[in-house]
N, C-alpha and C positions, 0 to 999 in steps of 0.2 A: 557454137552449139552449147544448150544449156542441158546438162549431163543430168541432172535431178529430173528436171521433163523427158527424159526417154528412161525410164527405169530396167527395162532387158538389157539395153548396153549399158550401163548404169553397172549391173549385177552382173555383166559377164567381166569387164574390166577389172571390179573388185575381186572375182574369182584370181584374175589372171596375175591380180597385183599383189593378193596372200599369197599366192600358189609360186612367185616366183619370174613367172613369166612372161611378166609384162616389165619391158625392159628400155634402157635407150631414154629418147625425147618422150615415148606414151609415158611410160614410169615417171619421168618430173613432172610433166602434165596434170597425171593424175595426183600426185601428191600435192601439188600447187592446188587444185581443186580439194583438195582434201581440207587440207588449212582453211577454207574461206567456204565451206558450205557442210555442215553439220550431216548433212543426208549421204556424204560421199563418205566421210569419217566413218556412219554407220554398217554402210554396205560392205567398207573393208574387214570391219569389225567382226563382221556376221560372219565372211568369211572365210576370217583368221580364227574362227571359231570352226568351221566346217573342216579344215586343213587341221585342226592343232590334233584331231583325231587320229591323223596320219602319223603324225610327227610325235605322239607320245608312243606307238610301236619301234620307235625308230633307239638302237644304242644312244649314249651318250657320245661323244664326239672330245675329244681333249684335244685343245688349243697347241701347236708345234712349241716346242723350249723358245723356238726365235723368236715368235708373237711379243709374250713374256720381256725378250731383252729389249727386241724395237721399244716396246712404248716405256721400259724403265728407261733405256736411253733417252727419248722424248721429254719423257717427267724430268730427268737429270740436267739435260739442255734448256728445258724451258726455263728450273730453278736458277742455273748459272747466268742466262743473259737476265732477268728480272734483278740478278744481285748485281750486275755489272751494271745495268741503268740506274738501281738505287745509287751505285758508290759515285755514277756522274753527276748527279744530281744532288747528292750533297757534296760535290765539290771537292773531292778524295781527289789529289795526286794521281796523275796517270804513273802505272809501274812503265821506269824507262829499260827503254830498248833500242836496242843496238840497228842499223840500218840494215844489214843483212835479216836479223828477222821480223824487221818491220813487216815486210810484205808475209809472212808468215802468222804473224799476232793478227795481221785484217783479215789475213783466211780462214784464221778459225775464231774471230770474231763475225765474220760473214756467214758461217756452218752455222754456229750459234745462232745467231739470228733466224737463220734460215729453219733450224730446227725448232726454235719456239714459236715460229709462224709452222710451221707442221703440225705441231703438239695445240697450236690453237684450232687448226682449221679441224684437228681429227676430233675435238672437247665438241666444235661446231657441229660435224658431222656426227658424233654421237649422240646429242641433244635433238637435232634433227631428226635421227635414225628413234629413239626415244618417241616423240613428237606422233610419227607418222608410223612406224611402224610395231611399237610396244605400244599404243593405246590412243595415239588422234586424238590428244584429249583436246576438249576445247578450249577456246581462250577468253571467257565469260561466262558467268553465272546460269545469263538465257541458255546457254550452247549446251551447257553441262547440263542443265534440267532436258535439253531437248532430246541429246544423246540419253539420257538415261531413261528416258520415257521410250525410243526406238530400242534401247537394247531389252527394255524389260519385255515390249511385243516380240523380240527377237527369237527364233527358235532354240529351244532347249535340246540339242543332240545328244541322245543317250548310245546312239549305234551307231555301229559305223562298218560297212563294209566295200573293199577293195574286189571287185571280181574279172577274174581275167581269164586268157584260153589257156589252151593244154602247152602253151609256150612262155606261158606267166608273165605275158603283153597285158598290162592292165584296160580294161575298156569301160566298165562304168564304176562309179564311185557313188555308195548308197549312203545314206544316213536318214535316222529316226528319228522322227520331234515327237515324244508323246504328248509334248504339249496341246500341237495340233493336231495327234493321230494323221500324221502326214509321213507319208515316206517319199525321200525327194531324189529324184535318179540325174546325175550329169554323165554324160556321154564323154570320157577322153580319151577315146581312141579313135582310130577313122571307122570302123566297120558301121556300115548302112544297109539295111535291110532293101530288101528288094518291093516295088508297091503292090506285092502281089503275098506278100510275108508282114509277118508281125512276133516284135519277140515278147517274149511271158516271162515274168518273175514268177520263182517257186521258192517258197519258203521249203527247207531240206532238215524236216523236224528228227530227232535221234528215234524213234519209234513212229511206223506206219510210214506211208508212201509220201512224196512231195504234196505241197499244197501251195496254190494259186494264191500272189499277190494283187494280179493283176496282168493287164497287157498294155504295151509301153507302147507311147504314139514314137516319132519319128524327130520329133524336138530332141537339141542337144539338154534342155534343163525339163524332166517334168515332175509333175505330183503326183502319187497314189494313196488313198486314202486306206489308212490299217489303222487300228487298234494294238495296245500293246501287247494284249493278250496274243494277237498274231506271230509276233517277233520273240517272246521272249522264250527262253531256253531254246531258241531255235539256235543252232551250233554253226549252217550255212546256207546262205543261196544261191542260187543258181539263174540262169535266163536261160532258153530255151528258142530253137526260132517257128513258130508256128507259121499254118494259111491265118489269111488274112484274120482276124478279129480275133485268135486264139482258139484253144480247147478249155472242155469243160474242166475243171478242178479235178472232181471225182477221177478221172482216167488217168491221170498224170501227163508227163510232156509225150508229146507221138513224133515229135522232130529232134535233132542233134541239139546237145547241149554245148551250148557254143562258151558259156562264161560261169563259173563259180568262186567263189572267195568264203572264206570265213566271215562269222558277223560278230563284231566284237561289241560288249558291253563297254561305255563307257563310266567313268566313275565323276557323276558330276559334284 
């Protein structure tokens, strides 16, 4: 299948592959396509954008002390066997050893060895990890003008909000492009409305009653058109579950407020 001709699964894998989620045999799949088609690099792109909103509310995270020693050890191993091939190679005298620790000198020439093929494979996998997951950059001049021309159309997220129920189960996941006056709703949690209900976005402004973003169809990804003027200094939103098509703005929600979260400004 050719992943660039179906664009919804296309954008839902990139979701899945910033987010984490996509794991296993999909995950190198997806990454092998990444490397060799400029349009898969960008949908991650986009996405690792949409996510990074999350991930700047999040602590700092510090690395365990043993991380640290593993890979000084690695660095240390690699140094040693690279000096141990220079010294056979020009021809240096092997240091003699006694028959009893011969078998001992192979073992930890064997560790060595094994640990500077460690310390390569992890240089490899960092480079790799570099590659596909800090930036997909491309590997030609064409690729690089082409990505840079898809991230410039790419949406600008200024907002970003998390809204979940009164058990702080997250369900949808909002964010704001003023670029396109679009606000773009993904569905991550199971809750589905019934075909006889329709839920409502309310913007939840610090003065006067809720006010109407809109009403959300039944897709896990959709769009609603707002203006910035809608969003800003708005503090939180909320979803609502209405009859079918919604209620008017003016009255506010007439059904259970099923999801709110704060809406957080980003700093682009």
């Amino acid at each position: 299948m050719n992943l660039t001709q179906h664009p919804e699964l296309l954008d839902r894998l990139a979701a899945s592959y910033a987010l984490g989620t996509l794991r296993g045999g999909a995950r190198r799949r997806f990454e092998t396509l990444a490397r060799e088609h400029a349009a898969v690099r960008a949908a991650a792109l986009v996405w690792q954008t949409h996510w990074s909103g999350l991930a700047e509310l999040q602590e700092l995270a510090k690395p365990d002390a043993a991380v640290w020693t593993r890979i000084h050890n690695l660095v240390q191993a690699e140094r040693q066997a690279q000096a141990l091939q220079a010294a056979r190679q020009a021809g240096e005298p092997a240091l003699p050893v006694s028959a009893g620790a011969g078998g001992w000198l192979r073992s930890l020439l064997l560790w060595r060895g094994a640990a500077a093929a460690g310390a390569l494979a992890t240089v490899v996998a960092v480079v790799v990890g570099l590659q596909v997951n800090g930036g997909l950059r491309a590997s030609s001049g064409a690729q690089i003008a082409e990505l840079r021309q898809q991230l410039q159309a790419a949406p600008q997220i200024q907002y970003v909000a998390v809204l979940a129920d009164d058990k702080a189960a997250a369900s949808m996941l909002v964010t704001f492009d003023p670029k396109n006056n679009r606000l773009e709703l993904q569905r991550v949690g199971g809750f589905q409305e019934g075909a006889d209900k329709s839920l409502q976005l309310w913007a939840l402004p610090p003065a006067g009653g809720p006010r109407s973003l809109g009403v959300l169809g039944q897709e896990r990804l959709l769009n609603l058109t707002a203006g910035e003027a809608d969003v800003r200094q708005v503090p939180a939103l909320a979803i609502s579950l209405e009859p079918k098509g919604g209620v008017p703005s003016a009255g506010g929600p007439t059904g259970p407020v099923l999801f709110k979260g704060e809406l957080i400004q980003r700093m682009l």
